[in-house]
C-alpha positions in Angstrom: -10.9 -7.3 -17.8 -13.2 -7.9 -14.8 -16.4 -6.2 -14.6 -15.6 -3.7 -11.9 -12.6 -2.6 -13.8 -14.8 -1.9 -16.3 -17.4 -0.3 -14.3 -14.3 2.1 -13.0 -13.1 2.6 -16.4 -16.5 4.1 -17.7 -16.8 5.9 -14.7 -13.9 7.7 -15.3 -14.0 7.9 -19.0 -17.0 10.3 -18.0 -15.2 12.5 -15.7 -13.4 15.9 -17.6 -10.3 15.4 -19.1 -8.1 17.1 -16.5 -10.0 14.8 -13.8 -9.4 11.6 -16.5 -5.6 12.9 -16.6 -5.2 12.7 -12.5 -7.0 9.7 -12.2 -4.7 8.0 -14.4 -1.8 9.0 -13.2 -2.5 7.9 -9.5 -3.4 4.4 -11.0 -0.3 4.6 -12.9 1.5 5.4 -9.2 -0.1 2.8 -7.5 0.4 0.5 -9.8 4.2 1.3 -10.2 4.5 1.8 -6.3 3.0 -2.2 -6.2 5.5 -3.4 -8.3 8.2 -1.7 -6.3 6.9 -3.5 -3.2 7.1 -7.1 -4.9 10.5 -6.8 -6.3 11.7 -5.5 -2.4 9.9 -7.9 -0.8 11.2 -10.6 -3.1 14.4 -9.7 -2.2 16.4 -12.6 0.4 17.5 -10.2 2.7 13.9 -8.5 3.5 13.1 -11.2 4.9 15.9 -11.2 7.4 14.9 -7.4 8.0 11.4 -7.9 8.1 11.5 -10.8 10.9 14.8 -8.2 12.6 12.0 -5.2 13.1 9.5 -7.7 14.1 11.8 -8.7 16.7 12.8 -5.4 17.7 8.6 -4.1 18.1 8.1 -7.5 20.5 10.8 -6.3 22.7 9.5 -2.9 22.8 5.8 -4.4 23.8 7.6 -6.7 26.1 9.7 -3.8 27.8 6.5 -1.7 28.2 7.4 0.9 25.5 4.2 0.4 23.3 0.6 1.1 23.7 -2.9 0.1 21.8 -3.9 1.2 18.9 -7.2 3.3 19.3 -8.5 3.2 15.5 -10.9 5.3 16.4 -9.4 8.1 17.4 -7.3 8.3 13.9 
């Protein structure tokens, strides 16, 4: 275990049980949620998809139907 882990790990152990409880069920989710998105992405025909949407946002940038991004302002 690296020593940030561990640092989060003692945090948390400190924390009520009910907040202890949450906390490990979101890393539970995340973790499960990461896992999820390696298997897809693993997958053959993401790929294909992938580069299909990629082609499809181009066209939309290219045909005027996009605009910037202003971080920002999120």
């Amino acid at each position: 275990m690296t020593q940030l882990l561990q640092q989060a790990f003692e945090r948390a152990a400190a924390l009520p049980q009910e907040d202890q409880d949450r906390f490990a069920r979101f890393l539970l989710a995340e973790l499960e949620s990461e896992e999820r998105w390696a298997e897809l992405f693993s997958r053959p025909e993401s790929e294909e998809l992938l580069e299909k949407m990629a082609d499809e946002a181009l066209a939309a940038h290219r045909a005027g139907r996009t605009k910037p991004l202003k971080v920002e302002e999120m």
